[in-house]
N, C-alpha and C positions, 0 to 999 in steps of 0.2 A: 119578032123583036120583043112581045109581051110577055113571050113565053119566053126567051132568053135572061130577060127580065128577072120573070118569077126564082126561076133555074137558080139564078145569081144571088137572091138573096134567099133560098133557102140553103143553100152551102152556107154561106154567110153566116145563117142561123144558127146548121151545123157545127160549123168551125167553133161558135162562141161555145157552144152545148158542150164539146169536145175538151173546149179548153176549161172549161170550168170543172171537166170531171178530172183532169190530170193535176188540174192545181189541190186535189186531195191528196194528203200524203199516203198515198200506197200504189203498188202495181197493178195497174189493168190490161188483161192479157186482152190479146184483140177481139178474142169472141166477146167477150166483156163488156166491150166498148160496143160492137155491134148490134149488141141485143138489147143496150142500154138507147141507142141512136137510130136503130131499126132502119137499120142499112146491111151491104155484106161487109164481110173482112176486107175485101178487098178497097171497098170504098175507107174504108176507115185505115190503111196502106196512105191513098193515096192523100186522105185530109192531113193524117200525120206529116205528110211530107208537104205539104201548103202551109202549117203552120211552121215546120222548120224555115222555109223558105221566108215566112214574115219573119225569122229570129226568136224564133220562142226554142230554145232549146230540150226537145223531148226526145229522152233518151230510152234505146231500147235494149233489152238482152234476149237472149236466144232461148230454144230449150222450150223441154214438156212444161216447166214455170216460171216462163218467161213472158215479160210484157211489158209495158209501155208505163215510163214516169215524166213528169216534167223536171228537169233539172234548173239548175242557177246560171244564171248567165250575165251579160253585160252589164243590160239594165235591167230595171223590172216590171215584168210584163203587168198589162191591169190586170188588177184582182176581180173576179165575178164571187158577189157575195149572194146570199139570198135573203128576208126580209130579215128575219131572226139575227143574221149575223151584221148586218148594214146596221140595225140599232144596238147592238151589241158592243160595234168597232166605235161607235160616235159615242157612246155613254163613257167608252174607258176614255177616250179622249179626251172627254171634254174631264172626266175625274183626274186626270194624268195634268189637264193644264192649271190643275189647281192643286197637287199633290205634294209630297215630299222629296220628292229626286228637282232640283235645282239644274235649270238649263234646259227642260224639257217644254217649258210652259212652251213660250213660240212658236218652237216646231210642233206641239201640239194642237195650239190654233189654226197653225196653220194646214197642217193635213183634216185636220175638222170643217173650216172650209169649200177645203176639195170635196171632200163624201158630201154634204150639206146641197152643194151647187148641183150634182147629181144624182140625189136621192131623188126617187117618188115622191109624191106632195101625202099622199099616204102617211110614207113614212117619216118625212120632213115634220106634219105634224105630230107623229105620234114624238117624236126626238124633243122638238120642239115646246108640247106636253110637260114632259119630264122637267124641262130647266124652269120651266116659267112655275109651275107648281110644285118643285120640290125647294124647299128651303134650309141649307144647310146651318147647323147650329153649330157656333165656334168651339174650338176643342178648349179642354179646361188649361192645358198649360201649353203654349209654340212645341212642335215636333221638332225633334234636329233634322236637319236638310243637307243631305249629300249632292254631289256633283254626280252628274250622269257621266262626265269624262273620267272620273273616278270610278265608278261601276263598271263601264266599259272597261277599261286598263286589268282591273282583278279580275272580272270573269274570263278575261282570256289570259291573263295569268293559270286561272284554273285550268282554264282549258288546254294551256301547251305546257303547263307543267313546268310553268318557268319561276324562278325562286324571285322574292321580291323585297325590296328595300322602302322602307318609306320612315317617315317623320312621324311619331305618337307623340298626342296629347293625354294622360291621365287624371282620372277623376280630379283629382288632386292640383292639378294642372301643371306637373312636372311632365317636361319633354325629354325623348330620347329616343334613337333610332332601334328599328327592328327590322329585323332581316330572318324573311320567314318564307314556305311549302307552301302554298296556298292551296287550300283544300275546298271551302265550297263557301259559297256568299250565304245567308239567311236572312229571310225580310222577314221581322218579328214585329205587329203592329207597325206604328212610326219608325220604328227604326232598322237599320242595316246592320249586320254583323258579317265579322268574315272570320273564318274558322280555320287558322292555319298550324304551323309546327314550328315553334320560334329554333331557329339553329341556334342563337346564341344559348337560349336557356332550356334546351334540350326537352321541349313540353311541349302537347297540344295546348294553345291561345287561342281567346276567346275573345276579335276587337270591335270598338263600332266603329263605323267607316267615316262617319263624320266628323271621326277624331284624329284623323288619317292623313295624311299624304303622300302618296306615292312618289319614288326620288327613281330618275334615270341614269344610267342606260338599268333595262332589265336583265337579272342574271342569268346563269347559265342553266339548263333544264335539268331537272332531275326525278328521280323513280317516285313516285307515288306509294306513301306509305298509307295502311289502314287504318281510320279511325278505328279507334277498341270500341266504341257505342255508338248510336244512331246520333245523328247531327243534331237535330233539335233539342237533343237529352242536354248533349256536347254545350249547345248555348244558352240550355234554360242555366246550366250550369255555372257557366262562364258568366252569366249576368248575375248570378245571385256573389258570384267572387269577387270579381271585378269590377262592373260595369257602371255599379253606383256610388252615387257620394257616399249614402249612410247605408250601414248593413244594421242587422237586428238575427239575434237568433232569438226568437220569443217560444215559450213553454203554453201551448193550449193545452185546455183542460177537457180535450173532445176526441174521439178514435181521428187516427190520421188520415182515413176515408172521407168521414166527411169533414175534413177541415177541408181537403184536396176537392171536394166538391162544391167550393163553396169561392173557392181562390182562381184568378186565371192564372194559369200555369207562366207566362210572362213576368207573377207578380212573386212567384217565390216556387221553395220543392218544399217536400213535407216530411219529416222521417220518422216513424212512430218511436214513443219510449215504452207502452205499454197497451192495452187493452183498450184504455182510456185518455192517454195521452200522450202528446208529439210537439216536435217540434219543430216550429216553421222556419225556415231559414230564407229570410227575404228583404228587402232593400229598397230603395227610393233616392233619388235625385233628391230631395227635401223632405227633410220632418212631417210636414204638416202632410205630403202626401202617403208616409209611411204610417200617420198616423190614422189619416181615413182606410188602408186596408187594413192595417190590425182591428177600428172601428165596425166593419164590415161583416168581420166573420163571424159574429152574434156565438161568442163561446167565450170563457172565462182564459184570461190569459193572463201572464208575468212577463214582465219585462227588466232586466237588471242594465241594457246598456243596447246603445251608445246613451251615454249621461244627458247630449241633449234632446232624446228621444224621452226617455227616463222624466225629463225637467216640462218637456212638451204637454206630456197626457197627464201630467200633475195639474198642471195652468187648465190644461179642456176640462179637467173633473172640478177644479174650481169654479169654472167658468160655467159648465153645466149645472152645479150645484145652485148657484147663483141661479140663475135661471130657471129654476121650477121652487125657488123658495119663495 
């Protein structure tokens, strides 16, 4: 009986060891697994088929390169993580319940929870560490906050290549509907952009999603056209166009190397005029935040417009002036 015992829970043991290498995304041919689990092929035949029997669906194919994956199935089998990735899954989540995506906080808690209740006391404190001694410093301006039902909805737009209609709000804060290809979501800092091919105005667009609402039913699918530049280019782009209250095209007085060294690429592009000077083409939500990056880039610059950018660092150099007099 002790020894059926033991028998029973080293399968047991087996099975977990097994199932933990299939939940890796790749194929493991059965030698693979064998020599990983230091059993024969044949045993590692018949665990496969103990775990299909619990419902984990692992799927095989045939052939000199063929072997063994776990697939997707009803529900979802546990995950077996190991120490690295258990504090790993809890630091996003706990970062995920206090983020930018809108609707996620709860469900976040609450799967944090579940790993939390089951973690190693090891690991519990090491997790546990991090919250209590790290202390987050408030960001300088609220980020816009998207809907995760909204993310959800676009990326499988992307994904089935289905055409989509939604409701815009512009900088400006004129509404009017778009009806667009949707081509690929971009998390740029705080914010979300989706990058698609407006039908009405025959253009790749450049939108934030939080300005967004998606309108039902979804349309009808269609071929996927190629972006002409790499996507990021596509939305550094589209934010320097579109995306802000106030734009500025400003003349530094520095190579366009290092002005572009000196800038985050979020915060504008750079286009050189000559050896020695370029031009920044870049933008803000507010004055006063466009005026600490022009402030930032410790280079001689011009500014002829927007007027109230122009009347802004008029009032700072007063104000500055003032202040060391």
């Amino acid at each position: 009986m002790e020894r059926q015992s033991e028998k029973m829970l080293e399968t047991s043991a087996r099975l977990l060891r097994l199932l933990s290498l299939l939940q890796t995304p790749r194929d493991w041919t059965g030698t693979e697994l064998a020599e990983r689990l230091e059993v024969s092929s044949r045993t590692v035949r018949n665990d496969v088929e103990r775990l299909r029997a619990l419902g984990y669906p692992v799927n095989a194919t045939r052939g000199s390169v063929g072997g063994y994956r776990l697939g997707a199935g009803a529900d979802l089998p546990p995950l077996l993580l190991d120490d690295e990735e258990a504090v790993a899954v809890a630091i996003g989540l706990r970062t995920a319940a206090g983020g930018t995506i809108a609707g996620v906080e709860e469900t976040s808690l609450r799967a944090l929870a579940k790993l939390e209740q089951v973690l190693p006391s090891r690991l519990r404190r090491r997790v546990n560490a991090l919250q209590a001694y790290t202390v987050p410093v408030p960001r300088d301006e609220p980020g816009p906050r998207v809907d995760a039902k909204t993310l959800t909805v676009l990326t499988a737009c992307c994904r089935d290549h289905e055409v989509l209609r939604f409701g815009y709000r512009s900088h400006d804060g004129s509404e009017s509907v778009r009806k667009v290809e949707p081509y690929r979501l971009v998390n740029w800092g705080r914010r979300w952009y989706l990058v698609a091919w407006d039908l009405d105005r025959g253009d790749w667009r450049t939108y934030r999603v939080d300005r967004l609402n998606p309108r039902v039913p979804i349309g009808p699918r269609f071929t996927p056209r190629d972006l002409p530049e790499d996507v990021t280019d596509r939305v550094r782009r589209g934010v320097s166009s579109a995306a802000w209250r106030y734009r500025a095209d400003v003349v530094v007085h520095a190579p366009a190397e290092e002005v572009s060294a000196r800038i985050n690429p979020a915060v504008g592009t750079v286009e050189a005029i000559d050896a020695s000077s370029c031009v920044l083409h870049t933008g803000a939500d507010s004055i006063e935040t466009l005026a600490v990056h022009l402030g930032l880039l410790n280079h001689p610059f011009r500014v002829t417009e927007p007027p109230q950018l122009v009347d802004y660092l008029r009032t700072l150099a007063d104000r500055y002036r003032d202040a060391t007099g």
